[in-house]
C-alpha positions in Angstrom: 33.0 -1.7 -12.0 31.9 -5.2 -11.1 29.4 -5.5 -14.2 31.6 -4.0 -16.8 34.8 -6.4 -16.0 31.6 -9.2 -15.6 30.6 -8.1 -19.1 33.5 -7.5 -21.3 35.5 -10.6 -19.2 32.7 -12.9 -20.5 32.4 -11.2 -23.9 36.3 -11.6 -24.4 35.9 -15.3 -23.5 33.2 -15.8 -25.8 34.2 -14.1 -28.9 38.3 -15.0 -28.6 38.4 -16.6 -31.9 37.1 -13.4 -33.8 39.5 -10.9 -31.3 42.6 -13.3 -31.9 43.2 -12.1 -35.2 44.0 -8.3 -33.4 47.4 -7.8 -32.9 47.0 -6.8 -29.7 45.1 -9.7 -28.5 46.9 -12.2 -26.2 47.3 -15.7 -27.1 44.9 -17.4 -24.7 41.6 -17.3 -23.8 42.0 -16.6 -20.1 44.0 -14.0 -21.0 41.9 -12.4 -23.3 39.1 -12.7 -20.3 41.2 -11.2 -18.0 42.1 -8.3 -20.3 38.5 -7.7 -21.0 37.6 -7.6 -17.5 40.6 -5.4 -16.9 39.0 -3.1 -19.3 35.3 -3.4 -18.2 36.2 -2.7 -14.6 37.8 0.8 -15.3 35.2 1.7 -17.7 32.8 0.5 -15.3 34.7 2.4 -12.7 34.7 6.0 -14.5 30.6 5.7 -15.2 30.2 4.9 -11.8 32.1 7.8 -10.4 30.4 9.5 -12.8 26.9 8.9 -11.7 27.8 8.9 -7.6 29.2 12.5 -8.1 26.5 13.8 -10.1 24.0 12.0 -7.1 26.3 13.8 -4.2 26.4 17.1 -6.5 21.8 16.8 -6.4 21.9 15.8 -3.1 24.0 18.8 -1.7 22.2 21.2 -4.2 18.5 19.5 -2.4 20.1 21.0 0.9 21.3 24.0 -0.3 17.9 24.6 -1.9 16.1 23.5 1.7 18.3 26.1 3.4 17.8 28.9 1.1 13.6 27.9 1.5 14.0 28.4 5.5 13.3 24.5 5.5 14.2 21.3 6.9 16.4 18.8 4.9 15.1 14.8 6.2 17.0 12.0 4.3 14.2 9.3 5.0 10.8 10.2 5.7 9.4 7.7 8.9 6.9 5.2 8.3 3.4 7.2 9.1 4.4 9.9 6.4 5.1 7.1 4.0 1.5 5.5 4.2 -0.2 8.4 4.1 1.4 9.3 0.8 0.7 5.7 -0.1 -2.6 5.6 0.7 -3.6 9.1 -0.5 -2.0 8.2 -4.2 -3.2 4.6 -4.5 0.3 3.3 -4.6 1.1 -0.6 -4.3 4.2 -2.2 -3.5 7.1 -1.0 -1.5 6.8 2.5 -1.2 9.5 5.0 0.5 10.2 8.8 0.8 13.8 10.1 0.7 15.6 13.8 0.3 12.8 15.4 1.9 12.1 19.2 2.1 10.0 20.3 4.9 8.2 23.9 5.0 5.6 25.2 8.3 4.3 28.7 7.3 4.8 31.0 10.1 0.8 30.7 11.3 2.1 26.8 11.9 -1.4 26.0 10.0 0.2 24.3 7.0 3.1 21.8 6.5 4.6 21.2 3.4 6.8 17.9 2.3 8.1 17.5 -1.0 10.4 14.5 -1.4 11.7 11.4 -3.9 9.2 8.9 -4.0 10.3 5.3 -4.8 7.6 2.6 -5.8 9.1 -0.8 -6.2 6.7 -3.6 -7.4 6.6 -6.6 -5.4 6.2 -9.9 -6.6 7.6 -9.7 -10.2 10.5 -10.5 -11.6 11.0 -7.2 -13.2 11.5 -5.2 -10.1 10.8 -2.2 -11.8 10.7 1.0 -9.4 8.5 4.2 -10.3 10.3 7.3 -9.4 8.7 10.5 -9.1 8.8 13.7 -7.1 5.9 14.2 -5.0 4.2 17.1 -2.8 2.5 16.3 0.7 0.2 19.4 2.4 -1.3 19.2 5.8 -3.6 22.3 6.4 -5.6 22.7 9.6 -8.9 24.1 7.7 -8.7 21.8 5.4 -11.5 18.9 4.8 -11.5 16.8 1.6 -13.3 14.1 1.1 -11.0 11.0 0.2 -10.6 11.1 -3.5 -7.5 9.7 -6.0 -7.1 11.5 -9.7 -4.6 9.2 -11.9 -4.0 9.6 -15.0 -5.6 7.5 -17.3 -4.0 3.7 -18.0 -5.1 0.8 -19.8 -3.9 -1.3 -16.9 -5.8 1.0 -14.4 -9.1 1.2 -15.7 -9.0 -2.8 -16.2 -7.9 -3.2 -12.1 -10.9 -0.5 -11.8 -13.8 -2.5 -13.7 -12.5 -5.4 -11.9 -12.9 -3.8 -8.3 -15.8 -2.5 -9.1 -14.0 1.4 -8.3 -16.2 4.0 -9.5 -15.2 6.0 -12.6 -16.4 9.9 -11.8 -17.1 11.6 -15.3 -17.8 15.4 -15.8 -20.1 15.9 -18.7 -19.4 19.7 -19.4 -15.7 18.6 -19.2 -14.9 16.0 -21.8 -10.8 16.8 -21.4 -10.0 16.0 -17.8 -12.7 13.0 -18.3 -10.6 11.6 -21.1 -7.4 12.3 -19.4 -7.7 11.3 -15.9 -9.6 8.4 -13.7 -11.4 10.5 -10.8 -12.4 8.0 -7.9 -14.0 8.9 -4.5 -15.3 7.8 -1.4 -18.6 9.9 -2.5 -19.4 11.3 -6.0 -21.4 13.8 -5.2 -19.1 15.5 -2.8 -16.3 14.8 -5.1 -17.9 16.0 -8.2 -19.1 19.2 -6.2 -15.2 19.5 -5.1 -14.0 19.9 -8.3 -15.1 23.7 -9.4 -14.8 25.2 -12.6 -11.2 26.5 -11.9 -9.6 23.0 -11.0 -12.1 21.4 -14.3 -9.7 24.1 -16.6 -6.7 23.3 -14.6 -6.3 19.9 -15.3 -7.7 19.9 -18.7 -5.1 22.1 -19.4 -2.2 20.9 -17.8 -2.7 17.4 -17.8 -0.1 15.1 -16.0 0.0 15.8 -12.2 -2.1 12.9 -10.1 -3.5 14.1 -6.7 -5.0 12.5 -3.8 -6.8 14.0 -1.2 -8.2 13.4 2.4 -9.5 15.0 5.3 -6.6 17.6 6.0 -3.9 15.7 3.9 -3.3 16.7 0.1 -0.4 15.1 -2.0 0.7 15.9 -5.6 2.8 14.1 -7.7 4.8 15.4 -10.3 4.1 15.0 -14.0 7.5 13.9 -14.5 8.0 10.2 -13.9 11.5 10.6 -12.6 13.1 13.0 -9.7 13.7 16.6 -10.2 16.5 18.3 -10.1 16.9 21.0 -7.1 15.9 24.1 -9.6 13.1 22.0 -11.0 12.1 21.2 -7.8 11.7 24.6 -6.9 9.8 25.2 -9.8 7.4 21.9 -9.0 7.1 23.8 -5.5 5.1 26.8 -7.3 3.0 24.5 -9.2 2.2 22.7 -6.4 1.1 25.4 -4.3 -0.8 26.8 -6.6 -2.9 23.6 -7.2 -3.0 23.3 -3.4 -4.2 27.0 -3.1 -7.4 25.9 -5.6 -8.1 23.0 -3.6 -8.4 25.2 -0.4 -10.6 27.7 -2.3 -13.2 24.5 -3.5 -13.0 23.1 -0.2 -14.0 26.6 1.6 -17.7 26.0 1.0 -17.7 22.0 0.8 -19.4 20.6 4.1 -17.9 17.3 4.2 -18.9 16.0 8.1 -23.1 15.4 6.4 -23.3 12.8 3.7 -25.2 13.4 0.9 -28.4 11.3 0.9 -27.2 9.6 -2.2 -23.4 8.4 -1.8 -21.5 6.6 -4.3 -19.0 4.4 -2.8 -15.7 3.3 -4.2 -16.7 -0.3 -4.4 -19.6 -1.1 -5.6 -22.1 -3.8 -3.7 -22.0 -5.7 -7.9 -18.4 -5.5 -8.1 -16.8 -9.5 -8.3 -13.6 -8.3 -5.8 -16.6 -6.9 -2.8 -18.4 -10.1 -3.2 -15.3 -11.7 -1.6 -13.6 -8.7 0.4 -16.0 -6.4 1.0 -15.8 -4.9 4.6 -18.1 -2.0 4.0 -20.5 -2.8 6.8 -21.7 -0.2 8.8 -20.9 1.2 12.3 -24.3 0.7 13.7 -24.1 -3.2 12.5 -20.8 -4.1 14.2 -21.9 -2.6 17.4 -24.8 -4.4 17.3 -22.7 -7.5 16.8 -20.3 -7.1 19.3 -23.1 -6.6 21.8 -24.8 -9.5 21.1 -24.3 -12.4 24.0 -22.2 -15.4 23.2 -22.7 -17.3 21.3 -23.2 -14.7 18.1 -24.7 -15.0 14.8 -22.1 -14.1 12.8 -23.1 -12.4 9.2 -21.4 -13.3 6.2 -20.5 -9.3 5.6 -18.4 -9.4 8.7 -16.9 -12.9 8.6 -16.3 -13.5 4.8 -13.1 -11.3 4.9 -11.5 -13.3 7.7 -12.0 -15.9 5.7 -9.9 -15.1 2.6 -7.0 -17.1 4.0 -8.3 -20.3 4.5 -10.4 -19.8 1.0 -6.9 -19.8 -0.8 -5.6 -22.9 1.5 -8.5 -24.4 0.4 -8.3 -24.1 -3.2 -4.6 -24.9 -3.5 -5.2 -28.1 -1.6 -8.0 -29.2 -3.9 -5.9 -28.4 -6.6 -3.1 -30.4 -5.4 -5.9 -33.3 -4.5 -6.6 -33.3 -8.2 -2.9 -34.4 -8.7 -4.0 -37.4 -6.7 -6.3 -38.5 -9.3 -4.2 -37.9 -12.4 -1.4 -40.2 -10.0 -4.1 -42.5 -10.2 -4.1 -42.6 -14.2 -0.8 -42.6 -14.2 -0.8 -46.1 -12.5 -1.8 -47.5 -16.1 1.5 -45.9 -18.0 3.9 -45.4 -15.4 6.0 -47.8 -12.9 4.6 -47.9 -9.4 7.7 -46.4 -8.1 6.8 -42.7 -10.1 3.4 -42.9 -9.4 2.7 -44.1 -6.0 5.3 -41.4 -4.6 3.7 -38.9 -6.8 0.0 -39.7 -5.7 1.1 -40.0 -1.7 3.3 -37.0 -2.1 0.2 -34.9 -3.0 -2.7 -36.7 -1.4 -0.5 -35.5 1.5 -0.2 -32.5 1.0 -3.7 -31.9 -0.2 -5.1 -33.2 3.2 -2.7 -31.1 4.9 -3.7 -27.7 3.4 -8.0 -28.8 3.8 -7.0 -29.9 7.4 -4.8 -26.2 8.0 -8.1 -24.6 6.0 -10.5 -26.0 8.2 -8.7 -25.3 11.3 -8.0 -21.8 10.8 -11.4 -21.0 9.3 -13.0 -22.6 12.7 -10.6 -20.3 14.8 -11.9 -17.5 13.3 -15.2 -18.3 13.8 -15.2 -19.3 17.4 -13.4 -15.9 17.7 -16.4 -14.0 16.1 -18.9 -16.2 17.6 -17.5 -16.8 21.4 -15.1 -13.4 22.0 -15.5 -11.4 24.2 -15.1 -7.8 24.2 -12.6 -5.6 26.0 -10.5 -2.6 25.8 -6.9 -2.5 25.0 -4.1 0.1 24.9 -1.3 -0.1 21.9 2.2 -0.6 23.1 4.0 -0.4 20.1 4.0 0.0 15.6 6.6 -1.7 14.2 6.7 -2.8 10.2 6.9 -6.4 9.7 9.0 -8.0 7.6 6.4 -9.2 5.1 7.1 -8.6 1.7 3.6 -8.0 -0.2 1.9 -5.0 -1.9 0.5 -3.3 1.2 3.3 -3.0 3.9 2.3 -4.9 7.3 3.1 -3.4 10.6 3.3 -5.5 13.8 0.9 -3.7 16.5 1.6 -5.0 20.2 -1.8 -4.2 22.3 -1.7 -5.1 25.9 -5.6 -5.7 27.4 -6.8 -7.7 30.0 -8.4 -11.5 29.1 -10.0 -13.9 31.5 -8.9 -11.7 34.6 -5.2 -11.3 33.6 -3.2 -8.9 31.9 -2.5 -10.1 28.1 -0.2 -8.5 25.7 -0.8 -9.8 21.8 0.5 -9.3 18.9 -1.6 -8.4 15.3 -0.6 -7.4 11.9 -2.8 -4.7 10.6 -2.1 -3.4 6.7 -0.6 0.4 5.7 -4.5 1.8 5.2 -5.2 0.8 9.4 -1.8 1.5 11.1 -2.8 5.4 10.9 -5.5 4.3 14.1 -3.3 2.5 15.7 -0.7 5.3 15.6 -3.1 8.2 16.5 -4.4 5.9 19.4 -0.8 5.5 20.6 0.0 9.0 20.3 -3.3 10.4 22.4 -2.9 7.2 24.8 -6.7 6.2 23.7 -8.5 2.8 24.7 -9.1 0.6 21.4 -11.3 -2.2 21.3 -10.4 -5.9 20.6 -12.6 -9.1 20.8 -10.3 -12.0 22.1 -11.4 -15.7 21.8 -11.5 -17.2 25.5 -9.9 -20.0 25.1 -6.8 -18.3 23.3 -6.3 -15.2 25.1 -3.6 -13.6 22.9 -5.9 -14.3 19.6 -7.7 -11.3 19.1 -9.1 -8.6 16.5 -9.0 -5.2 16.7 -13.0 -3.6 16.2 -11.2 -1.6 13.3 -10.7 -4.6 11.5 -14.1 -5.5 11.3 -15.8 -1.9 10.5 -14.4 0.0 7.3 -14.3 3.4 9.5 -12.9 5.0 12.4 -15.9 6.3 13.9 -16.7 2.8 15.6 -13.9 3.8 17.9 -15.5 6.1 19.7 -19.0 5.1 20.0 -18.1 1.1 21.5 -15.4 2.8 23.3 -17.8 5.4 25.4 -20.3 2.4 25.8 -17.8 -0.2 27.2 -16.4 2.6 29.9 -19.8 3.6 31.0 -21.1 0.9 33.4 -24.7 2.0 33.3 -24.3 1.3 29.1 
């Protein structure tokens, strides 16, 4: 209602001297405005009743449809389902679940969530939101490796040359190859994953993306928008039955012994893992962390720490070399533009080199001079940090220098999942917390690029003969 009176108001404002020759047009502009936005309002007013009733009329028939299934009906999915889905589709941005159906088969060995995923971009002007209708399965006996099959974009293979993400290609199956972007934690188990029946699936049936890990397998409709309650029964079938092949391919796949050869998503040549790489392995960081203070610290382990002050750097060496064109512009402009100018940025240069420095050599003396402890999460909230991965605030309480601490860190969507499962199961988590700033810490996840490193450093710090 509000846009059409803002639309046809303005329109009747603006185009008065072509509607005054209508005999029903009033004599003044503000009039005509007024009429116009009289107009646009109950126009405005019908569509939108329109539109709510026929969202109220889905909505009820979702319910219905959950009731009828022997499900549960959830409006908004919580936080942890939401980054798994995330995670396990390769979705950026802000990313939530709503009108979600919920199936347990009897044998309570398989859950099943299908929902309305929304996708909103962050960072653009466009705002555009991705709307699709997805399928989440949790089996007990299941054990994929990680693995994300998208269909195949212009935009997305460019991001994955860039990041170095490997492209998995199936010579005696040109048709999925051409159609989809396979990408895995490790080709050969991935490649040995997908059998002859889900090669012919997907070559014929192009159009559903899938990601899979561990127990976890989500589906995402072909249709980029959100299904009706019938076609959401139908997606249901479709789903299962993709979900039934994956549990027939993953039947003789032994996931928990690497292969000898294993091809990692990033690769150690890719320009993005030059700068971000955390891939080091477990046995490294616990022979870091054991090392007495003070540590050598590698550049593998310290380089992504130090991505922040990198960009604080940059910008203020940018805004130094406003300085010198200040210093040009004392030959053709009046002191009073370009002295302001130049002190204006020489200042603000040397503050972001100064803020670089400093927070590059907190980090360091962290890495260097921490010492090492266990900690117990308190609580996972999401922060209110608008980016492409969500940020959730995790509260850890630990003892430092003799005294009970509690601290505060912000760990991205892809690590929350440990910091959940630890809070769940009440488990010990270990942290490295500079000395002389107790309450500045970092969590051993955040320096190892798997979970395993939990539970070796953990056994070693509560043995005292270790």
């Amino acid at each position: 209602m509000f846009a059409g009176g803002i639309i046809l108001g303005t329109s009747s404002l603006a185009f008065y001297d072509l509607l005054k020759d209508f005999d029903w047009c009033p004599e003044h502009r503000g009039q005509a405005s007024l009429l116009g936005a009289a107009i646009g309002g109950g126009l405005g007013c019908i569509v939108g009743i329109f539109v709510g009733w026929q969202r109220l009329r889905r909505y009820q028939d979702l319910k219905l449809l959950a009731a009828s299934e022997a499900g549960e009906f959830i409006d908004k999915a919580d936080d942890r389902l939401v980054e798994r889905v995330k995670n396990l589709l390769g979705k950026l941005g802000n990313v939530s679940l709503r009108s979600i159906m919920k199936l347990v088969t009897r044998d309570r060995r398989t859950s099943l969530w299908i929902g309305d995923l929304y996708v909103r971009d962050v960072g653009t002007e466009s705002r555009r939101v991705e709307r699709r209708t997805i399928a989440a399965f949790q089996h007990s006996d299941l054990s994929l490796p990680q693995f994300i099959l998208q269909r195949r974009r212009f935009l997305l293979s460019l991001f994955a040359s860039l990041a170095g993400l490997k492209d998995i290609r199936f010579v005696d199956c040109p048709g999925l190859s051409e159609s989809y972007h396979l990408s895995g934690s490790s080709e050969q188990l991935v490649t040995r994953l997908f059998d002859k029946s889900l090669l012919d699936h997907f070559s014929r049936q192009a159009g559903c993306e899938v990601g899979g890990d561990g127990d976890w397998l989500v589906i995402a409709a072909p249709q980029r928008k959100h299904l009706s309650a019938s076609s959401r029964k139908l997606f249901k079938s479709q789903a299962q039955q993709i979900f039934a092949m994956f549990v027939v391919a993953c039947r003789d796949l032994d996931t928990t012994v690497e292969p000898a050869e294993t091809a990692t998503d990033f690769s150690p040549e890719s320009p993005l893992d030059k700068l971000t790489s955390t891939m080091t392995p477990d046995s490294d960081i616990t022979q870091f962390l054991s090392q007495p203070v003070p540590r050598f610290v590698p550049p593998q382990i310290s380089r992504p720490h130090m991505i922040p002050a990198i960009m604080m750097a940059i910008f203020g060496a940018f805004t130094l070399f406003a300085t010198g064109i200040s210093v040009i512009a004392l030959f053709v402009a009046p002191l009073t533009v370009a002295v302001p100018l130049g002190a204006i940025s020489l200042t603000l240069g040397s503050l972001l080199l100064g803020a670089a420095w400093r927070f590059r050599h907190r980090k360091l003396r962290l890495l260097s001079h921490g010492e090492v402890t266990l900690g117990s999460i308190q609580s996972v909230t999401k922060a209110a940090v608008r980016s492409s991965t969500t940020r959730y605030r995790v509260q850890v309480r630990y003892e430092a220098m003799s005294s009970p601490t509690v601290g505060n860190i912000v760990l991205p969507g892809d690590l929350v999942e440990k910091a959940w499962k630890a809070q769940e199961q009440d488990l010990q988590v270990p942290l490295i917390f500079d000395p002389d700033d107790p309450q500045h810490f970092l969590l051993a996840w955040q320096l190892s690029s798997t979970a395993t490193l939990l539970a070796k450093f953990g056994r070693a710090r509560l043995d005292p003969n270790s």
